[in-house]
Each structure stands twice: as C-alpha cells, then as structure tokens.
C-alpha positions as a Markdown table, in Angstrom:
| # | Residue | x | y | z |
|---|---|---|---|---|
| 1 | Unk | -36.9 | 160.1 | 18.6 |
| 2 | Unk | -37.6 | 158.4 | 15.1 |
| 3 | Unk | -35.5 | 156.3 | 13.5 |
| 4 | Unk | -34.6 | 156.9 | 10.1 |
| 5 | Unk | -34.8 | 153.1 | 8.6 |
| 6 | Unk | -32.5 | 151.6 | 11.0 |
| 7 | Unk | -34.8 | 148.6 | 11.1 |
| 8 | Unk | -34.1 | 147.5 | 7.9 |
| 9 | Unk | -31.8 | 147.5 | 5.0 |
| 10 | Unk | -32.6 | 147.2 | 1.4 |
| 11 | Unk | -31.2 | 143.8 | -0.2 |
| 12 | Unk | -29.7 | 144.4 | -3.3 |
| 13 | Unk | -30.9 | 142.7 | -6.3 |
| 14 | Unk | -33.8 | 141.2 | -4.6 |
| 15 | Unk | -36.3 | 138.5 | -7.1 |
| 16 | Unk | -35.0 | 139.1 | -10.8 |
| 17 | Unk | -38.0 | 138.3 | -13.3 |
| 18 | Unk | -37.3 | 135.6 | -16.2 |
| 19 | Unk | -35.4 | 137.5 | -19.4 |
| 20 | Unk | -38.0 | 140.1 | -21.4 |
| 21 | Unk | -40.3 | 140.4 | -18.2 |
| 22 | Unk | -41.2 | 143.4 | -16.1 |
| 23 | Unk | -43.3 | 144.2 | -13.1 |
| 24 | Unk | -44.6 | 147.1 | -14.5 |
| 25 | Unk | -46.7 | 148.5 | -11.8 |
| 26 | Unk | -46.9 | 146.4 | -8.4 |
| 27 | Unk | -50.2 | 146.6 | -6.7 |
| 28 | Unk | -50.3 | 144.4 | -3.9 |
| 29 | Unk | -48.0 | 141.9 | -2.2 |
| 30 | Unk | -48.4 | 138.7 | -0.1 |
| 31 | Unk | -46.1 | 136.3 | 1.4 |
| 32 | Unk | -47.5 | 132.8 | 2.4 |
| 33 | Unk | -46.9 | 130.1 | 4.9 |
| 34 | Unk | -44.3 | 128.6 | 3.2 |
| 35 | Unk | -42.5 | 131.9 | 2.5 |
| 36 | Unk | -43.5 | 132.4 | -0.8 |
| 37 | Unk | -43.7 | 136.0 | -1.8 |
| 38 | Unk | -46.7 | 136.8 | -4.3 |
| 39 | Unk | -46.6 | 140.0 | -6.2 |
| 40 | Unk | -49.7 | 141.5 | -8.1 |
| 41 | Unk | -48.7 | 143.6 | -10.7 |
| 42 | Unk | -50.6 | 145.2 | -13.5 |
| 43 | Unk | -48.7 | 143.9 | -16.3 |
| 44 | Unk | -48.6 | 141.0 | -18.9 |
| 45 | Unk | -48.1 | 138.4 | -16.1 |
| 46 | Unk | -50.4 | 140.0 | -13.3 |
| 47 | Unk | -49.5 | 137.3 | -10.4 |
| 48 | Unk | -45.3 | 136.8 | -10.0 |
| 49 | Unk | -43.9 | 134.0 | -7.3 |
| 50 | Unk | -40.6 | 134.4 | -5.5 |
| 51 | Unk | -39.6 | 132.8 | -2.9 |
| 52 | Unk | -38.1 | 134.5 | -0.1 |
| 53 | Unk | -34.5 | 134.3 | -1.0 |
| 54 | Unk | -35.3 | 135.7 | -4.6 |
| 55 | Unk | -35.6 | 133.2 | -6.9 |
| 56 | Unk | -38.9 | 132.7 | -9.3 |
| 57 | Unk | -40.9 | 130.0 | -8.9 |
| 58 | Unk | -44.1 | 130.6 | -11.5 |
| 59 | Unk | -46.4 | 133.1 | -12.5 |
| 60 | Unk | -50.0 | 132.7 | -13.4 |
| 61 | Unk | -53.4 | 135.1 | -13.7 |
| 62 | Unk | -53.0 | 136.2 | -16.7 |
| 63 | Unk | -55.5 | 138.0 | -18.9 |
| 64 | Unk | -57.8 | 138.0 | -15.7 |
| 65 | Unk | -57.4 | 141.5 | -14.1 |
| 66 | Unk | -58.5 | 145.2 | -16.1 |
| 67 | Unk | -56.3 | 146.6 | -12.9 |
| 68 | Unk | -55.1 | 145.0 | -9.9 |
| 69 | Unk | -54.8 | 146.7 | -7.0 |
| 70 | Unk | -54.4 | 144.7 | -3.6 |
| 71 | Unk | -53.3 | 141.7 | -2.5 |
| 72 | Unk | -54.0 | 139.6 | 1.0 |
| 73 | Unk | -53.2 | 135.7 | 2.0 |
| 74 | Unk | -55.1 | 134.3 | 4.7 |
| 75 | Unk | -53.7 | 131.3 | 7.4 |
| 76 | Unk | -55.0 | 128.7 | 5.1 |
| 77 | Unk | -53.0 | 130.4 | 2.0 |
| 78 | Unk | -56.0 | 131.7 | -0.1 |
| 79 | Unk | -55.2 | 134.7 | -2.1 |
| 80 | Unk | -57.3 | 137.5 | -1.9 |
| 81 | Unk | -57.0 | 140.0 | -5.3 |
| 82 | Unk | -58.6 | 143.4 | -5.6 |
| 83 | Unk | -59.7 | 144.7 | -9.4 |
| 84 | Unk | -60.1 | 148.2 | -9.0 |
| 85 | Unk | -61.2 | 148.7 | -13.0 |
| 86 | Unk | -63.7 | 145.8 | -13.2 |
| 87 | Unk | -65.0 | 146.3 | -9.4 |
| 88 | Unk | -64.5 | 142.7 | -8.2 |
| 89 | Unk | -62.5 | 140.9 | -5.4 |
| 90 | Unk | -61.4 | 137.4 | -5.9 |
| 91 | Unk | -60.5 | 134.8 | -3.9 |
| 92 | Unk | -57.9 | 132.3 | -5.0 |
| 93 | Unk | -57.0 | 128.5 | -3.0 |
| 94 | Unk | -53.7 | 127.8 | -2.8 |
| 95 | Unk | -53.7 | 125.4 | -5.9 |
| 96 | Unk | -54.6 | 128.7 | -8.3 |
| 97 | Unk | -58.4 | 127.7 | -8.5 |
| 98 | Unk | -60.9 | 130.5 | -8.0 |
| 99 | Unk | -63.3 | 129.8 | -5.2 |
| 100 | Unk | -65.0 | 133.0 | -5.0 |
| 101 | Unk | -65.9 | 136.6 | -6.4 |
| 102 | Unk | -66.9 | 139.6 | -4.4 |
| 103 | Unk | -69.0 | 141.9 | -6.7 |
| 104 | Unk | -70.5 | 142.0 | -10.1 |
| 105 | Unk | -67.9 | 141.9 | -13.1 |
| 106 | Unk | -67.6 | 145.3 | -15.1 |
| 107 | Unk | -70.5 | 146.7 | -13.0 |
| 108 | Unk | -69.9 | 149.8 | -10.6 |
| 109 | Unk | -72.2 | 149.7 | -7.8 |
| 110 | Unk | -74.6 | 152.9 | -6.8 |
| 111 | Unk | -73.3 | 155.1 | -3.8 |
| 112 | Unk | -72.9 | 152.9 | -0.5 |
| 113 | Unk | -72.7 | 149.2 | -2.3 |
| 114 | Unk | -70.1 | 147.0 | -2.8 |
| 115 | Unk | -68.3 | 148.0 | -5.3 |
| 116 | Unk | -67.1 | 150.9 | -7.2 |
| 117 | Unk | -63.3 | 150.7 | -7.5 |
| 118 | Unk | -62.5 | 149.0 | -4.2 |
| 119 | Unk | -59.3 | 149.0 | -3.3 |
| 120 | Unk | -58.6 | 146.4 | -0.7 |
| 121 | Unk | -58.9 | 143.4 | 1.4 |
| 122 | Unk | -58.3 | 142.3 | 5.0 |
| 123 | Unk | -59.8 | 139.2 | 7.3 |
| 124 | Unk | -60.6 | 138.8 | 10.8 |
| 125 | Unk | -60.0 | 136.5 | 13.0 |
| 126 | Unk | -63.8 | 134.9 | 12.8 |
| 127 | Unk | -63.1 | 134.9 | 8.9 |
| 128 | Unk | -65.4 | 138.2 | 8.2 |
| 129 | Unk | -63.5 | 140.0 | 5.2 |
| 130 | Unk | -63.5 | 143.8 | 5.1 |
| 131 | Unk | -63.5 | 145.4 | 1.9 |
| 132 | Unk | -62.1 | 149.5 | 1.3 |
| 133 | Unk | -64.3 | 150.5 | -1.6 |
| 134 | Unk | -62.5 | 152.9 | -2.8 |
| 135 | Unk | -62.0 | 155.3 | -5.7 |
| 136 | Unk | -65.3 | 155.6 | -6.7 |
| 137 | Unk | -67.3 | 154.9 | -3.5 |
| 138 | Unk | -65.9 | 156.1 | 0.1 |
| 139 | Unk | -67.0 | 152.6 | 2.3 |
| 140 | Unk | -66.1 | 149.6 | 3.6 |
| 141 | Unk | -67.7 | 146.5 | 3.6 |
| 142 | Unk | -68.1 | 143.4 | 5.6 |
| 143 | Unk | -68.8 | 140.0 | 4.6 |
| 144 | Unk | -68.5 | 136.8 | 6.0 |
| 145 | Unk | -66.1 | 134.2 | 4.7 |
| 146 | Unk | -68.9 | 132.9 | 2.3 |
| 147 | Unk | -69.1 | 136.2 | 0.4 |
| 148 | Unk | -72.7 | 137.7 | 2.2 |
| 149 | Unk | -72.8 | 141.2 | 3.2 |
| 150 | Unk | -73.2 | 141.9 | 6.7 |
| 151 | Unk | -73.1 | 145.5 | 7.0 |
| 152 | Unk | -71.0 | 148.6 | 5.1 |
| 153 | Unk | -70.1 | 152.1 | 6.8 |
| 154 | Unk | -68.8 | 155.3 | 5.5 |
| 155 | Unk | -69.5 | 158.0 | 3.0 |
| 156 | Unk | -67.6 | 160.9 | 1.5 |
| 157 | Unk | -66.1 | 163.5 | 3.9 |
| 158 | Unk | -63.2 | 165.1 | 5.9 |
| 159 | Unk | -65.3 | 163.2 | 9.5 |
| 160 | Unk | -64.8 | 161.2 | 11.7 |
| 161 | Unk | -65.9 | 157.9 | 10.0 |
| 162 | Unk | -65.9 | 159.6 | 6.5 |
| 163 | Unk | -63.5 | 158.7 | 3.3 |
| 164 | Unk | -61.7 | 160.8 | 0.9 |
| 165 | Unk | -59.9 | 157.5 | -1.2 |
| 166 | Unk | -60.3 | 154.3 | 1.2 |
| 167 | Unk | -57.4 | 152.5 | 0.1 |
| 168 | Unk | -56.2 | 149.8 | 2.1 |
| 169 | Unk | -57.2 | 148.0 | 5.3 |
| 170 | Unk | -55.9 | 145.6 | 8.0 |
| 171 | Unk | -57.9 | 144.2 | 11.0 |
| 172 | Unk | -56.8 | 142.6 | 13.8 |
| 173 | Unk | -58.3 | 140.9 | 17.4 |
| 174 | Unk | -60.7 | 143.8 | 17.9 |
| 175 | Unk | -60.2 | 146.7 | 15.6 |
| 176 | Unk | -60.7 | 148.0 | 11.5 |
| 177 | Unk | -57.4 | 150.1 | 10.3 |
| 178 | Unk | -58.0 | 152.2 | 7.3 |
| 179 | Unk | -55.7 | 154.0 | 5.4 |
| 180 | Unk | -57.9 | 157.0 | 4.3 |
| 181 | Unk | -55.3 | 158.1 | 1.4 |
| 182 | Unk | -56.4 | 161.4 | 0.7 |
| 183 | Unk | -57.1 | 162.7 | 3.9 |
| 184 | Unk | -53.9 | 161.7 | 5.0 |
| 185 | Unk | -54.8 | 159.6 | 8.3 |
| 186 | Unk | -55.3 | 156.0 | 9.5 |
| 187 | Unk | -59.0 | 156.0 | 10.7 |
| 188 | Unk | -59.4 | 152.9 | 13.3 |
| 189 | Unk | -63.1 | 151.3 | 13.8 |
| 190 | Unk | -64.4 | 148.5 | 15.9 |
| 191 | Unk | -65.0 | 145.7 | 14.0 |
| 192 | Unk | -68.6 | 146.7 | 13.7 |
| 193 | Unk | -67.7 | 149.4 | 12.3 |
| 194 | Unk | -68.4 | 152.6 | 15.2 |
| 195 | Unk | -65.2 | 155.1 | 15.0 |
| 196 | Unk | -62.6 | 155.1 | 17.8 |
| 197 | Unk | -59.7 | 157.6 | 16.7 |
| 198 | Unk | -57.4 | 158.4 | 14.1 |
| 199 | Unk | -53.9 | 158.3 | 13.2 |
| 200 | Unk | -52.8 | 161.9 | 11.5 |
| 201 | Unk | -49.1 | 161.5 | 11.1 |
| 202 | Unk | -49.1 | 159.7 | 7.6 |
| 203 | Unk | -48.6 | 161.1 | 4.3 |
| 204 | Unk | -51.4 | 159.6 | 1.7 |
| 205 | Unk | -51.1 | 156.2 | 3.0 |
| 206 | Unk | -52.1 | 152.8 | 0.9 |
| 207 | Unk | -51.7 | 149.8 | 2.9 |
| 208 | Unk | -51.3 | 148.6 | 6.0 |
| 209 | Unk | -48.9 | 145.9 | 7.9 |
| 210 | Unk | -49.3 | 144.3 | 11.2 |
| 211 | Unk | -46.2 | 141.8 | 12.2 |
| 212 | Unk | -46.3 | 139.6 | 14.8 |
| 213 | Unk | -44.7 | 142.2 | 17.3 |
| 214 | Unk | -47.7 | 144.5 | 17.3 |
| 215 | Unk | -45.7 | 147.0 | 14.8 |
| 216 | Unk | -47.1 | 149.1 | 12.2 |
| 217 | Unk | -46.1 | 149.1 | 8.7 |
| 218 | Unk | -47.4 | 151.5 | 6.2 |
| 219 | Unk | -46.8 | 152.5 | 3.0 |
| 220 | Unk | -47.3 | 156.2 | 2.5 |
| 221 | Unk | -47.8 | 157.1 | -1.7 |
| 222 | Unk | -45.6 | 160.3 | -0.4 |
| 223 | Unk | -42.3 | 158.5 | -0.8 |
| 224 | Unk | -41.7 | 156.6 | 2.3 |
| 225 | Unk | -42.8 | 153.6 | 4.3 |
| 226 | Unk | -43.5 | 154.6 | 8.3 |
| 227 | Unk | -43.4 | 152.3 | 11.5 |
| 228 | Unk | -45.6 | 152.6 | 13.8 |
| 229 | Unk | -46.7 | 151.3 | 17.4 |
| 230 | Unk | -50.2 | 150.4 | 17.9 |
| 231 | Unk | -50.6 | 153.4 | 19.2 |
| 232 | Unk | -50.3 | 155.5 | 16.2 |
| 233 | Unk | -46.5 | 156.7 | 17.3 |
| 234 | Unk | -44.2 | 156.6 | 14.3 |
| 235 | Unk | -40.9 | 154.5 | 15.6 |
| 236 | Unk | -39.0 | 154.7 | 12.8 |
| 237 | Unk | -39.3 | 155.7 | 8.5 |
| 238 | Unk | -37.9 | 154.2 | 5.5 |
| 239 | Unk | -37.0 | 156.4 | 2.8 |
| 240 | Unk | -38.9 | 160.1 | 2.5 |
| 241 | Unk | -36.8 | 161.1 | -0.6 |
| 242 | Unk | -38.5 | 160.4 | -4.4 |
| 243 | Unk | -35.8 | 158.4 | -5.9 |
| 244 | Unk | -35.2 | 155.2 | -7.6 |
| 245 | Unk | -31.9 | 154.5 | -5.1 |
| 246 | Unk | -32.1 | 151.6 | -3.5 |
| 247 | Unk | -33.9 | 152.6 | 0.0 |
| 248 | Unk | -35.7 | 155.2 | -1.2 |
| 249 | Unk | -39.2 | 155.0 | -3.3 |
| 250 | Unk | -41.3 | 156.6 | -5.6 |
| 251 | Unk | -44.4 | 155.7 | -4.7 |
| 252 | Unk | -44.7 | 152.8 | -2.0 |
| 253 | Unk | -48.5 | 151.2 | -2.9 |
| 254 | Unk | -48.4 | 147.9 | -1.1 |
| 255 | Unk | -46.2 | 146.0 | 1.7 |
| 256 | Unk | -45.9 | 142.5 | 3.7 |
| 257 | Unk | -43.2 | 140.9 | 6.0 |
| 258 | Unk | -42.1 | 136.7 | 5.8 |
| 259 | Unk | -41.7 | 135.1 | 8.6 |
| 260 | Unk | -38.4 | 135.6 | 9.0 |
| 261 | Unk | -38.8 | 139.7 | 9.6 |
| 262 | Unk | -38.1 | 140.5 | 6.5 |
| 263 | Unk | -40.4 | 143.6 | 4.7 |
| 264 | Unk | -41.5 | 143.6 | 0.9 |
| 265 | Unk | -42.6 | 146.8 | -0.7 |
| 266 | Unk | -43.8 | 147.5 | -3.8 |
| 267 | Unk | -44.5 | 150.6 | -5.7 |
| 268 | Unk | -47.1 | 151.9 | -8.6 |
| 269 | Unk | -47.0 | 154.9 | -11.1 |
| 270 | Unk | -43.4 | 155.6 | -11.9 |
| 271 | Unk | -41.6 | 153.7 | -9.5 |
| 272 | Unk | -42.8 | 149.9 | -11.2 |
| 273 | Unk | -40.6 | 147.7 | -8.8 |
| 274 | Unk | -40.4 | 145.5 | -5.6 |
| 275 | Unk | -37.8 | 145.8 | -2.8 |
| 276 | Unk | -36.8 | 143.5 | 0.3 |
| 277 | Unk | -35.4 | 145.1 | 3.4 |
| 278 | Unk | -34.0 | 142.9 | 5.7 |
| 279 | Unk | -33.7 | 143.1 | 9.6 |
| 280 | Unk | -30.4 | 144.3 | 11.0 |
C-alpha cells in the first residue's frame, strides 16, 4: 500500500528571501556538506543560500545564466549549473570561482552532440559526469571530470533507450537513472550506457533523488513528488493535488535531501517557490 506523504511534513515558512526578493522560478536545488541549501532560480539573483534551518546566508551568479535549469553538488562541494537557453553546463568550486564549462556559449549543438538545451547533471563515483541533453536534443552524455567526452547515447523515440524531453539524471555505484519527462518513465542504463529497464509509474518526471537509504525521490511536473524503492515500487507520494497549500505543488522541477533527512523541493512555471518537508 502507498503512503500518502507520511514520510514527511511541510515546514512552514521555510527560507524567507531578504525584503523586495523573489525566487521567481526555482530550477534546481543542492544542499552541501555543511548543510547549506543552494537554490537556482531564474530570476534577478539566480544562485540563493539558506542554510538548513532557513536563514539566508548570500546569493551570487548574477547576470550569468539566459535560463537555469539544474543544479548538482559533488563530495568536494563543487556546484554543477545547467543553462538550458545558452546550452552550457558549469562548474562552480566551493569559493564561487568557475572552474569549468561544458559546451559552447549561445551555440546549440547538431543532433547527437553536447548540447542543445540540456537539462541536467549527475556524477559517478569514478568522477564521469552525465549530462541529459534535453529539450532540443534527446541524449546523454558522458565526460570525465576534466570536461572530455567519452561517449553519448540516445535519440528521439517512444524505445527502449530513446527520449522524448531527457530532463534529469542521477547515477549511482553501477547504474544511469533518467527521468524521460515526456514519456512519462524513469529509463535506467548501465553506466556505459546499454538499457536495462524502465520505471513507468511516474507522471512527467524532472529530477531525481537518491538518499543514503537507497530511496527514490522524484519530482513528477504532474503535481506531486513520488518515493520509490530501487526497484521502481512507489512507497509513498507527496501531494498529487495542483495547489499552492502548503504540501501540495504546482509543478515540482527539482529536489534534494540534507543530511539530516530533510527533502527540499522546488517548483517552476506558476508554482515559483521552495518547500522543506521534514521527517516525522
């Protein structure tokens, strides 16, 4: 039997923004080793810092992105920021300073490159960074940690091993997760990219979540956030109703847990906010 959101409830009044500011749309979240909560958002000040309890700490990026769109940290804290509009990932140390740039700047790559509206990032545990590519390819990518290509796989299609929207992606000790938005289904690869299954239970999902007890977050555009075992089994949902009440979403886009258990999600088009739900 699912559980409807008993894992969690929603903390009221979770990280108020400085006086005048809004999130406007939140793209992608990431919470450090230090607990830090970093929100990418596609408004005046793109990169928003919280720490776990709520509380602003800084904000920075801005006039970098044309339109964020996801977010990943790594174990050494680097941020990892997808541009959607100018086709470029970049890769942030934990000081701010930008150490590297996936792609070419304001230049959509031809059918089966990297990139043309990617979408997302996600590391393995060698350091090889997987890339969804996106809105205006249907791929993913692989690089090393230095930025070189190593292979991509995909193409447009309803398939096994074919995209309609790739839009986010998580790996972890042996397999690729993709959510593969508009076909509704989590496609899972092995890290050299050959199919193994699928996950059809979702409803157009954008990102993906692993915690450290082999759970499955993801945030489904379709109004709800679903848990999963790694078996594709859906344990329990958040929300399913298109709301702005608390606990409920508009359109969940992006999603992270701290270490403490606790899950940040936040939401695009007309939903333009972030909310914490706690463990209970």
């Amino acid at each position: 039997m699912i559980r409807q959101g008993l894992e969690y409830e929603v903390v009221k009044g979770w990280g108020r923004l400085p006086k005048g500011w809004v999130y406007t749309q939140v793209a992608g979240v990431a919470v450090d080793s230090k607990d830090r909560v970093l929100i990418l958002c596609r408004g005046e000040h793109p990169i928003i810092v919280f720490t776990c309890e709520g509380e602003f700490i800084e904000s920075w990026g801005e006039g970098t992105f044309s339109n964020a769109h996801g977010a990943y940290i790594d174990g050494e804290d680097n941020f990892y920021c997808v541009d959607s509009a100018d086709h470029t990932v970049r890769k942030y140390a934990k000081d701010g300073e930008l150490v590297l740039t996936l792609g070419e700047k304001n230049r959509p790559a031809p059918p089966g490159k990297p990139f043309n509206k990617p979408t997302d990032l996600a590391q393995a545990s060698n350091g090889d960074l997987y890339v969804t590519d996106g809105y205006g390819n249907s791929n993913v990518h692989r690089f090393t940690a230095e930025g070189e290509l190593i292979q991509s796989w995909g193409g447009p299609g309803i398939g096994p091993g074919q995209f309609n929207l790739p839009h986010g992606v998580w790996v972890d000790e042996k397999k690729v997760y993709v959510a593969d938005r508009q076909n509704n289904r989590v496609q899972i690869f092995t890290l050299d990219g050959a199919y193994v299954e699928e996950w059809d239970n979702l409803l157009r999902p954008c990102d993906i979540f692993f915690d450290k007890r082999g759970r499955v977050h993801v945030a489904e555009l379709t109004h709800r956030v679903s848990i999963l075992n790694k078996r594709g089994e859906a344990l329990a949902r958040i929300g399913g109703e298109e709301s702005f009440t608390l606990g409920q979403f508009v359109a969940p886009h992006c999603l992270w847990k701290d270490s403490h258990g606790a899950l940040y999600v936040g939401e695009v088009l007309q939903g333009q906010r972030i909310q914490k739900f706690a463990p209970v």
